[in-house]
BABA-875050 format. One line per 2 residues: number of its first residue (from 0); for each residue x, y, z of N, C-alpha, C. Coordinates in pm, whole numbers, always signed. Atoms other than C-alpha are relative to their C-alpha. Layout:
# BABA-875050
NUM = X Y Z X Y Z X Y Z  ...
***
This chain:
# BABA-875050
0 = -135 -49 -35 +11013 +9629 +4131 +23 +137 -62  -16 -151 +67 +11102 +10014 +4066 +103 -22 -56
2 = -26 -44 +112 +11301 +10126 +3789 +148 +52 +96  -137 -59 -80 +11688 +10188 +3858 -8 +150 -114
4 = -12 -153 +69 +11703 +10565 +3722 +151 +63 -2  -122 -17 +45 +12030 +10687 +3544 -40 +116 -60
6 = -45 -80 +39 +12091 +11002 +3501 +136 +80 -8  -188 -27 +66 +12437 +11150 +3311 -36 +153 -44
8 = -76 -176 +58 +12554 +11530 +3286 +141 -75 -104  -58 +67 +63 +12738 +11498 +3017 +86 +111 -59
10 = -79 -95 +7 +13073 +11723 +2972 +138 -55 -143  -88 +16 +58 +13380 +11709 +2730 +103 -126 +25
12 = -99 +90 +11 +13590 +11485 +2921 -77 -86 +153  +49 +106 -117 +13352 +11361 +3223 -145 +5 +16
14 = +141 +19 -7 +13041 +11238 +3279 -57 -21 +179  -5 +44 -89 +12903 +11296 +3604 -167 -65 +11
16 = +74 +152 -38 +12594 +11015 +3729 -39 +46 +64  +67 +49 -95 +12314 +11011 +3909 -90 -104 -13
18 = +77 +94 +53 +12168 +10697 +3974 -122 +5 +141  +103 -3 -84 +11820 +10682 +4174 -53 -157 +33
20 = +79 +82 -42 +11724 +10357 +4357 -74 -9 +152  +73 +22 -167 +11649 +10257 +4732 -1 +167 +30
22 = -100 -172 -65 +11884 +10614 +4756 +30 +51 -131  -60 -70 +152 +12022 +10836 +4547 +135 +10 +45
24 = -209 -7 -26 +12434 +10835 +4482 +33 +17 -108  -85 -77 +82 +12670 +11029 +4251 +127 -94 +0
26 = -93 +71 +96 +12945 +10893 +4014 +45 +86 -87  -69 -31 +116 +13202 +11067 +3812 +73 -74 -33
28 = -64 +102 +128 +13366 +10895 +3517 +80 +66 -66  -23 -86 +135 +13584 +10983 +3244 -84 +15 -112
30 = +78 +25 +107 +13432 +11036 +2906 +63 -118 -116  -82 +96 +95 +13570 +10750 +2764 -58 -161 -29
32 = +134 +91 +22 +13427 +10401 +2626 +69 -106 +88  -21 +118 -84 +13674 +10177 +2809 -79 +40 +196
34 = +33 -89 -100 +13549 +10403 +3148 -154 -70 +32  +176 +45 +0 +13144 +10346 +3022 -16 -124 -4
36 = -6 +110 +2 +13226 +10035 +2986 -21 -72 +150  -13 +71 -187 +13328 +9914 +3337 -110 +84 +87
38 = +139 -80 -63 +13036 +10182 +3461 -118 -140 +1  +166 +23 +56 +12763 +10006 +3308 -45 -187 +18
40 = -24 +145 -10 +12874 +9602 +3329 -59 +7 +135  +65 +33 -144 +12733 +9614 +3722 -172 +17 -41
42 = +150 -33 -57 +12381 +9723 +3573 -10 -94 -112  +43 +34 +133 +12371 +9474 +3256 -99 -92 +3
44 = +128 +55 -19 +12114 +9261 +3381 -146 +57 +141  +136 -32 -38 +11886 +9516 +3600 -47 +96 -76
46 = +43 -71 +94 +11796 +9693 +3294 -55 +150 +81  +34 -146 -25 +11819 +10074 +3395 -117 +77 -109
48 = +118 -123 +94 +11587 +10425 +3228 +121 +74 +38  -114 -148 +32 +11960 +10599 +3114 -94 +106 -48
50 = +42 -167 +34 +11850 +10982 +3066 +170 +109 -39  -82 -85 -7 +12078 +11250 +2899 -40 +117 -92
52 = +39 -103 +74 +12102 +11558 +2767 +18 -1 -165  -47 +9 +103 +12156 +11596 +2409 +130 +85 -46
54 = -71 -120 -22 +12472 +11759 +2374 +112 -18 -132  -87 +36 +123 +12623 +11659 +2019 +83 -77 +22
56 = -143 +137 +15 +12949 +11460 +1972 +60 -72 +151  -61 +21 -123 +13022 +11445 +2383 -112 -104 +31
58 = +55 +144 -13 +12747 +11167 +2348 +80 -95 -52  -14 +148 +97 +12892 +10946 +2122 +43 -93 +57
60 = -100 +60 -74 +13140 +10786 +2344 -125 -96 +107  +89 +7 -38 +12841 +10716 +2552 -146 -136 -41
62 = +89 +84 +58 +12592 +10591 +2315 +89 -129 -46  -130 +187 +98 +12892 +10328 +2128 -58 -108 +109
64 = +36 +140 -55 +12821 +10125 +2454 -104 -56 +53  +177 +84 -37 +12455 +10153 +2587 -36 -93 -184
66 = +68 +55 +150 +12372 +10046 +2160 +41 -189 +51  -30 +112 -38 +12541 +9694 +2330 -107 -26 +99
68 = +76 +25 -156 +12282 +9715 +2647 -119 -22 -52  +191 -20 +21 +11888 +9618 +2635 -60 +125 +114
70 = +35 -116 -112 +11823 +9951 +2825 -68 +130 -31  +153 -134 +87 +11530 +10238 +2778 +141 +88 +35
72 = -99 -141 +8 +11780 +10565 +2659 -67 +94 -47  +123 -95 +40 +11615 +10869 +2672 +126 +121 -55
74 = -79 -116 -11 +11793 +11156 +2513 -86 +139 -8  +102 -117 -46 +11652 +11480 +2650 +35 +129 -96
76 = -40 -150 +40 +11630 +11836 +2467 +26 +79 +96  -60 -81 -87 +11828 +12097 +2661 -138 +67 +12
78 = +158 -110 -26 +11532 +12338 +2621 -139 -61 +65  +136 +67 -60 +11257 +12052 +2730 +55 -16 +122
80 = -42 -17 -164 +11432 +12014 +3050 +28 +119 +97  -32 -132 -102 +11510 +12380 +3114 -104 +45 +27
82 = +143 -26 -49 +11154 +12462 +3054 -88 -61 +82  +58 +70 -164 +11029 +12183 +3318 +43 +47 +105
84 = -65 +7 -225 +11242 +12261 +3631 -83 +156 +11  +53 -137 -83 +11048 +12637 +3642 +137 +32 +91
86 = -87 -147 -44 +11206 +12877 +3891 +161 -106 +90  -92 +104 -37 +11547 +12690 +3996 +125 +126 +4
88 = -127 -91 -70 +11874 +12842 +4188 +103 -109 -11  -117 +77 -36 +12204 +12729 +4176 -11 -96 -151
90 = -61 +89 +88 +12410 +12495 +3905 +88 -58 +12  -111 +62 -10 +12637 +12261 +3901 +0 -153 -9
92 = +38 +172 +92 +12683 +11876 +3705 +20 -89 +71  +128 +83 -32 +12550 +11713 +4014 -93 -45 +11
94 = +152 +4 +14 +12277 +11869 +4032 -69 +24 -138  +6 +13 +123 +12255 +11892 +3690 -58 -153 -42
96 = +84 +183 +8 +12216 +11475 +3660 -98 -12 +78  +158 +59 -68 +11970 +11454 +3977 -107 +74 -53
98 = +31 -71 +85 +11774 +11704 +3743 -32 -105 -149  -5 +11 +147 +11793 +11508 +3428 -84 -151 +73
100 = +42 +110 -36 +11728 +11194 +3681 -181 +16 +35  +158 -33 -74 +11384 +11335 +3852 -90 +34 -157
102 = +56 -21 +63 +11311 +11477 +3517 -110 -107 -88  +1 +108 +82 +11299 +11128 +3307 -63 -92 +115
104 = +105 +64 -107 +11142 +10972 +3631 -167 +37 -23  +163 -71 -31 +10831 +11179 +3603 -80 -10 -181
106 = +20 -36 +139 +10830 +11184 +3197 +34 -96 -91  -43 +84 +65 +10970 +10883 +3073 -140 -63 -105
108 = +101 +60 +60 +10626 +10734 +2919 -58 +112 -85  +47 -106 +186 +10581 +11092 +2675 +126 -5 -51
110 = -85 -61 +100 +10896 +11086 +2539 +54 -138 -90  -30 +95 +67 +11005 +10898 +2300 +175 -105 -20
112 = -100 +27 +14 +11277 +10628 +2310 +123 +15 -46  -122 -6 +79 +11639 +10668 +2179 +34 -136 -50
114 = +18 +144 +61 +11668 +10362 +1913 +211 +82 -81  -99 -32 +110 +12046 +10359 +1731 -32 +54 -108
116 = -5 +26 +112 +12105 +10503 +1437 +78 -74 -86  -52 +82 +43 +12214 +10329 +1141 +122 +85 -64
118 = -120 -79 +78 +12588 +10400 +1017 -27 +65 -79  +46 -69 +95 +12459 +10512 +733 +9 +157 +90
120 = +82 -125 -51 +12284 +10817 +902 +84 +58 +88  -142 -40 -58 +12592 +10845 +1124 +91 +47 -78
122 = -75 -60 +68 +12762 +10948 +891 -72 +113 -85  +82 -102 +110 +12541 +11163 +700 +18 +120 +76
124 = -25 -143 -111 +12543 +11367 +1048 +143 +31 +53  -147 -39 -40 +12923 +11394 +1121 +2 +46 -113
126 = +4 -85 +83 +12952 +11519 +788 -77 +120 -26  +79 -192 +20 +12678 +11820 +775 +77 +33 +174
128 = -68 -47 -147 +12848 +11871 +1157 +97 +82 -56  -112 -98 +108 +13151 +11981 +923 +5 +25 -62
130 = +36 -145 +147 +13041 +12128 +641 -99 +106 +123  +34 -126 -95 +12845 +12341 +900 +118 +67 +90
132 = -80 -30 -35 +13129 +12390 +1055 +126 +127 -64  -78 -92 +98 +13333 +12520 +754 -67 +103 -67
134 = +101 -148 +68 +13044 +12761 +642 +13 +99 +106  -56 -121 -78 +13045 +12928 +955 +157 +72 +6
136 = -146 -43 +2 +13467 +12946 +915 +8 +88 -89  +40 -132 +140 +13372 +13104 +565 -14 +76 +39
138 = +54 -169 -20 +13191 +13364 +721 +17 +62 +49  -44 -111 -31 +13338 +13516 +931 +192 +3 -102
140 = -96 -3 +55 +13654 +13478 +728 -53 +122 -114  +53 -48 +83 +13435 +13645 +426 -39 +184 +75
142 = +79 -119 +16 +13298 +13934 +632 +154 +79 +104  -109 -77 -95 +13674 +14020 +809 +82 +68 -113
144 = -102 -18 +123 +13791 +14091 +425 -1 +185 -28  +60 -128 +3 +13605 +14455 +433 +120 +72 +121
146 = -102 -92 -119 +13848 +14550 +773 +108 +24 -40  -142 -17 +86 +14180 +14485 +564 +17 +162 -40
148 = -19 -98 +65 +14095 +14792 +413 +58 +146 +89  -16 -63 -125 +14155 +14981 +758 +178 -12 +39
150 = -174 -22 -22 +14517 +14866 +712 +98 +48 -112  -69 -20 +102 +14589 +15020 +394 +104 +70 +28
152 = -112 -100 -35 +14799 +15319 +596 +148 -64 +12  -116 +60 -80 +15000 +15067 +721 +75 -134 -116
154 = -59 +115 +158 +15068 +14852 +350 +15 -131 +69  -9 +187 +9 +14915 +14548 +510 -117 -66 -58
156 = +134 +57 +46 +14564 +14522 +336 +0 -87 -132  -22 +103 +125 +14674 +14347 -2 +74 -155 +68
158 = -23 +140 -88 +14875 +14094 +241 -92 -74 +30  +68 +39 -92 +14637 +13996 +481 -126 -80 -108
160 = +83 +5 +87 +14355 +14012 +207 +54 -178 -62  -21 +75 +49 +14531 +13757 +18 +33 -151 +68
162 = +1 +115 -38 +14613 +13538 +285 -178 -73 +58  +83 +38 -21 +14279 +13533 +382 -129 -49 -117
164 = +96 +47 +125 +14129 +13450 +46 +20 -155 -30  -64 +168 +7 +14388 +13127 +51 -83 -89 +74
166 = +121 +80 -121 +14172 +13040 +380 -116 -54 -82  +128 +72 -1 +13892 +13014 +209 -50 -40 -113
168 = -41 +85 +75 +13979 +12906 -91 -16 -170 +41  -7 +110 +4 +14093 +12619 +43 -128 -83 +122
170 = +155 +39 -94 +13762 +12575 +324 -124 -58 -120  +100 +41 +76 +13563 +12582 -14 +35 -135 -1
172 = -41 +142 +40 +13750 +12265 -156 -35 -70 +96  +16 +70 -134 +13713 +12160 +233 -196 -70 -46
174 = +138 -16 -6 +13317 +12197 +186 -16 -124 -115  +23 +66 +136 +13313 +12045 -177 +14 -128 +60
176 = -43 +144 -22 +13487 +11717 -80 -95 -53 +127  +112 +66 -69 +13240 +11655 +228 -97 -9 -82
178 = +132 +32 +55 +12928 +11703 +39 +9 -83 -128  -37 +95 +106 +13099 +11481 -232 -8 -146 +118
180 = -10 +155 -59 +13148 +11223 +41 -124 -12 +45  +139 +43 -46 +12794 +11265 +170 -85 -57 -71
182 = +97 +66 +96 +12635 +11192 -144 +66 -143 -47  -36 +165 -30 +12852 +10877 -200 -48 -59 +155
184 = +59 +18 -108 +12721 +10782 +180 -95 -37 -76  +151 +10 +62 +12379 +10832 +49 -13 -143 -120
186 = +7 +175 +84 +12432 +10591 -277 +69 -160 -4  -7 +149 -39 +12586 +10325 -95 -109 -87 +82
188 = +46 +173 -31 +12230 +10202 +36 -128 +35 -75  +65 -14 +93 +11965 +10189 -208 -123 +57 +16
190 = +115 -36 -56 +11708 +10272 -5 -21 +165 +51  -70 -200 -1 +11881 +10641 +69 +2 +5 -88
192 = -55 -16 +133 +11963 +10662 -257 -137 +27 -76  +165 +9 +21 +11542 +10603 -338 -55 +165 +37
194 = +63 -102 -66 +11455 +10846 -96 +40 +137 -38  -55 -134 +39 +11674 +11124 -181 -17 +31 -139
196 = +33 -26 +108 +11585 +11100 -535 -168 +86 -36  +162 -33 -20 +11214 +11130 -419 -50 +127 +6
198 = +42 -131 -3 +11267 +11437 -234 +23 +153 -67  -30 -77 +138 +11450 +11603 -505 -77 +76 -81
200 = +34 -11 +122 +11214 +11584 -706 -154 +111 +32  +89 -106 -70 +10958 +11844 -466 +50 +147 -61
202 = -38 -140 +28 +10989 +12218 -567 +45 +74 +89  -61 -103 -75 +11200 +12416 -357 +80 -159 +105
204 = -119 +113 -50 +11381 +12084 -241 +126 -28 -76  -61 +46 +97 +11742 +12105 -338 +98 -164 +102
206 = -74 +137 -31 +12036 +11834 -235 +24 +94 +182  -49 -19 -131 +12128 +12024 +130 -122 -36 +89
208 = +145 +87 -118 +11760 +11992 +226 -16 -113 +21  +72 +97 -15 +11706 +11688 +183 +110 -92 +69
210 = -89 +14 -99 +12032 +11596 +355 -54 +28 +156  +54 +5 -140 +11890 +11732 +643 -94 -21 +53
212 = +78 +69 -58 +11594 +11587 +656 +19 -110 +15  -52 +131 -42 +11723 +11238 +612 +93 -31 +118
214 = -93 +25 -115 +11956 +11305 +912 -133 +14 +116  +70 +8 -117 +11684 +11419 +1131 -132 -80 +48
216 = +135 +97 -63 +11399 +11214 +1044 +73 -157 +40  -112 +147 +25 +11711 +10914 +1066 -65 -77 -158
218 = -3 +53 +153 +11612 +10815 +693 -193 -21 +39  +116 -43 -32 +11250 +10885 +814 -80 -171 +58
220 = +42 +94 -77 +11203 +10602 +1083 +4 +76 +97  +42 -4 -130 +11182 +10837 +1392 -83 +77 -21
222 = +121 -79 +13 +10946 +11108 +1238 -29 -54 -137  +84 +41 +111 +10747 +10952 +991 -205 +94 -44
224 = +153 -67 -26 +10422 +11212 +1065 +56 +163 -90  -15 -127 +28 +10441 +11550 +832 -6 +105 +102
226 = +66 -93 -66 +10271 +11729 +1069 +101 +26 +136  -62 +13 -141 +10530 +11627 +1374 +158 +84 -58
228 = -90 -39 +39 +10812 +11731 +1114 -45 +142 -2  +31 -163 -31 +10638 +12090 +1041 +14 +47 +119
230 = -26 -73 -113 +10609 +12165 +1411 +165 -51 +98  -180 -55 -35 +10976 +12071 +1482 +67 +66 -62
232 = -94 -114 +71 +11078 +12305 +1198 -62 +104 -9  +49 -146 -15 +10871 +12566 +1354 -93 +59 -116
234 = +81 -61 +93 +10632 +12594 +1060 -141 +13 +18  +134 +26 -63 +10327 +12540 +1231 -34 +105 +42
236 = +10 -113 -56 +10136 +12824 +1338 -72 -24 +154  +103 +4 -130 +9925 +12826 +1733 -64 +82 +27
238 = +61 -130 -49 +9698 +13050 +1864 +54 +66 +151  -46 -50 -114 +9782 +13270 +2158 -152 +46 +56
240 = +99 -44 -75 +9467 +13292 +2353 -75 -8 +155  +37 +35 -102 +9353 +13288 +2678 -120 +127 +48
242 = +189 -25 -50 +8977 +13369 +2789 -78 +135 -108  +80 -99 +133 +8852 +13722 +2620 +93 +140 -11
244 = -63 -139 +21 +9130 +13955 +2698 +101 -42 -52  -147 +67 +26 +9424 +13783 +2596 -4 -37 -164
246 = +13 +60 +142 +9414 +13720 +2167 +79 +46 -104  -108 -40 +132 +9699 +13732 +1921 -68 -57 -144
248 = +26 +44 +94 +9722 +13684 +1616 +89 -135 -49  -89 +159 +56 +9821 +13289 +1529 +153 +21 -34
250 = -131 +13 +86 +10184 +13217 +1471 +81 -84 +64  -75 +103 +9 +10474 +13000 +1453 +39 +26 +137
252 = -34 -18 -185 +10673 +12900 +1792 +123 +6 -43  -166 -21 -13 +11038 +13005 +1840 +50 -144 +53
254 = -74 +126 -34 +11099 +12662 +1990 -8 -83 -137  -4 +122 +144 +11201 +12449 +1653 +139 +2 -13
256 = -153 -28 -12 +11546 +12358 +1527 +23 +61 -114  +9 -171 +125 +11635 +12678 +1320 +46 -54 -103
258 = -92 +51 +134 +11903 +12460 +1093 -133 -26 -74  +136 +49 +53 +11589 +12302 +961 -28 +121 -87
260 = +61 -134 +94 +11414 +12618 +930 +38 +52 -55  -60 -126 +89 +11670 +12823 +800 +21 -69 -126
262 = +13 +49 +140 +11725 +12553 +510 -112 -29 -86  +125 +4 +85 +11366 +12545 +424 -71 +105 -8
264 = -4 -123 +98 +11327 +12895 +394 +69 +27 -137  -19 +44 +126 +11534 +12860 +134 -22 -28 -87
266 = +94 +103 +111 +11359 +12596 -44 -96 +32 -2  +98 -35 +36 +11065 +12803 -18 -2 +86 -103
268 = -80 -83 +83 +11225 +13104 -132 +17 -53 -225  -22 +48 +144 +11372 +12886 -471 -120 -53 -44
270 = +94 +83 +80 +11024 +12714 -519 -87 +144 -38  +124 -88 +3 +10815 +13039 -516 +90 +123 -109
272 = -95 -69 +94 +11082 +13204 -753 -27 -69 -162  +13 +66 +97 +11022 +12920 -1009 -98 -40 -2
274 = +76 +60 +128 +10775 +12771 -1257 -62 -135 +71  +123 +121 -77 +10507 +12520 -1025 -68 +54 +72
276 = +140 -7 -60 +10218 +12507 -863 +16 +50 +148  -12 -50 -139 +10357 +12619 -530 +79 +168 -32
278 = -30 -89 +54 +10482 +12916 -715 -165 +86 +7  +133 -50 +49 +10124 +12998 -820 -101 -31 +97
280 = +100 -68 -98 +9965 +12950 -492 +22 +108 +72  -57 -153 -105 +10218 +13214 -306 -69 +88 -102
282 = +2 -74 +65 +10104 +13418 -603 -154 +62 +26  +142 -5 +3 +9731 +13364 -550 -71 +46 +150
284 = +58 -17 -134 +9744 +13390 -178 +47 +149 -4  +3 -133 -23 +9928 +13710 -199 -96 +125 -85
286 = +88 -46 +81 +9666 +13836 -440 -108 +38 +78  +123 -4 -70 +9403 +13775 -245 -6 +76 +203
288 = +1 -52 -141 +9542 +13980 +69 +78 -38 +86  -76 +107 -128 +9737 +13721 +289 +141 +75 -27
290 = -155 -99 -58 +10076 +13879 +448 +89 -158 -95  -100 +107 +64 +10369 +13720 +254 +49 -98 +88
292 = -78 +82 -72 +10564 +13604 +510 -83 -130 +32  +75 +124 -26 +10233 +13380 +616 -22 -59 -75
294 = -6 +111 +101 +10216 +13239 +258 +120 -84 +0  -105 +69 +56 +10576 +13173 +242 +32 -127 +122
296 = +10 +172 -115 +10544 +12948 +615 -102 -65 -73  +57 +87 +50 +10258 +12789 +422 +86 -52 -98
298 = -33 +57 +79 +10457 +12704 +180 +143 -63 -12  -121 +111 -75 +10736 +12565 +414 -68 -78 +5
300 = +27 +162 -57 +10497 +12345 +557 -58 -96 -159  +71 +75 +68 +10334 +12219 +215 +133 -102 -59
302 = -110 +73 +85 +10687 +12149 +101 +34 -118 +83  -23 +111 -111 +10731 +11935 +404 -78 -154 +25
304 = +124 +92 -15 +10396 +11727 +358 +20 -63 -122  -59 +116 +146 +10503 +11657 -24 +104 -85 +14
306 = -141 +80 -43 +10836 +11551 +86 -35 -124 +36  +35 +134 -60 +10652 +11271 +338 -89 -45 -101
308 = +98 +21 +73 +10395 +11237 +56 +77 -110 -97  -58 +130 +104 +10636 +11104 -207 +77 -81 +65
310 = -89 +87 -88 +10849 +10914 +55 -101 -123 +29  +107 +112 -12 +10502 +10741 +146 -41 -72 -93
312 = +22 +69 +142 +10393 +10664 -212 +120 -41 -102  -150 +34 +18 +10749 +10580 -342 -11 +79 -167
314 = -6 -16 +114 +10661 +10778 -657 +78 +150 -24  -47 -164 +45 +10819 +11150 -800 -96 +76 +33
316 = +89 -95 -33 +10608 +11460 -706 -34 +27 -144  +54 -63 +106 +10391 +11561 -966 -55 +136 -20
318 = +1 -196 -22 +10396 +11921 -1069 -160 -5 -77  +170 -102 +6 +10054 +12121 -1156 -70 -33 +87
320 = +75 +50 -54 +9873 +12004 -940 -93 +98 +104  +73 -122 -55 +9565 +12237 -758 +8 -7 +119
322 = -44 -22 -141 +9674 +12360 -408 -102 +54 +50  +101 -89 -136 +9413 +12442 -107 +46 +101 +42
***
């Protein structure tokens, strides 16, 4: 018997449907759970292949009621689906779902299931959602403080200035009190609480990294492979070659998710600043010739492989230790 195929564009306040069986036929909905609800009760015993995009919080509503269904949920990367359809005309969130439907028809057996996460981890990610949220409010708040000065003619730059310092004043406190509630999150289950101690305890791992790796690996049950985590945080290098005219020189891929990367530059940054053994290989590689920047991605990805290293062996990272 073929496979009923569900595919959902998935918008702010509507979700529009395509479902593929004998035929194909379109369905708009609200975005709402009593809505997905009465949708989904006609398919609860021919077990559909739902497909959607990933599109942050305008899932949730969504996921609350397939997590009730026994039903394969695929959630797609915007960029893995834009880069399949090749040369494509026209838009619009019909064809948008028969798109997401044909896609997950043809691809469903490489990608990997959508499994719940656990509250826990739900919460770990609505909270960095808004502390990311309030850092970006910081900044441009922080870099509009320099224009004030453009209104001194007019005796409004000590005003303005000051109200905009209140802003972010009070955004800090905003910031503080999430990442206070994230780390209570974290030590209400013992097993987060383990893990995050673990990765702590890596060089150039402080408390935001390792926040965000426990959100994305889901407490490291959907990427449990170093190597699968390096090349989603773009640390991986490839070759660019094709036959004898075509030959770059190796390097990372622009497709990764930058948050990642940009917080483990960071943590490379602070480890290769301080007193360990990953200190003293950037030191040794740049000695010996190697371009910085390519020590300091090596020494994203090594930080990435200790991380799964002590997570696997449940023990603390041990510093000195002689690096390849």
């Amino acid at each position: 018997m073929k496979n009923i195929i569900i595919g959902i564009d998935i918008s702010k306040k509507t979700l529009d449907i395509c479902i593929k069986d004998e035929k194909v036929s379109y369905f708009t909905i609200e975005n709402k759970v009593q809505s997905i609800k009465r949708f989904f009760k006609i398919y609860s015993t021919s077990y559909p292949i739902v497909a959607m995009e990933n599109t942050g919080k305008y899932n949730w509503n969504l996921l609350q009621v397939l997590e009730s269904h026994n039903f394969k949920v695929y959630i797609i990367s915007p960029l893995h689906l834009k880069k399949s359809m090749g040369l494509t005309r026209g838009k619009n969130d019909k064809v948008d779902a028969l798109r997401i439907c044909n896609f997950i028809e043809k691809n469903h057996q490489e990608i990997t299931q959508w499994k719940p996460s656990s509250l826990t981890i739900r919460k770990i990610k609505v909270l960095l959602t808004e502390r990311a949220a309030r850092i970006k409010m910081r900044k441009q708040l922080t870099s509009q403080q320099d224009d004030y000065k453009l209104m001194k003619g007019i005796n409004m730059d000590k005003e303005l200035l000051k109200l905009n310092l209140q802003l972010v004043k009070s955004i800090d406190i905003q910031i503080k009190n999430i990442e206070k509630s994230i780390e209570e999150v974290i030590s209400s289950e013992s097993e987060l609480k383990n893990n995050y101690q673990l990765m702590k305890s890596v060089p150039g791992v402080g408390k935001v990294l390792s926040w965000i790796i426990l959100a994305k690996t889901e407490g490291f049950t959907t990427i449990t492979d170093p190597r699968k985590m390096a090349c989603y945080s773009g640390v991986v290098p490839f070759d660019f070659q094709s036959g004898t005219s075509i030959k770059r020189r190796s390097g990372v891929s622009r497709l990764a998710d930058k948050t990642v990367k940009s917080v483990l530059h960071l943590g490379a940054m602070s480890a290769i600043r301080n007193d360990n053994d990953l200190r003293n290989y950037y030191l040794r590689k740049v000695e010996e010739g190697k371009n910085k920047m390519s020590v300091i991605n090596a020494v994203r990805n090594k930080i990435i492989h200790r991380v799964f290293a002590v997570i696997k062996n449940q023990i603390p990272y041990q510093k000195n230790l002689v690096l390849s």
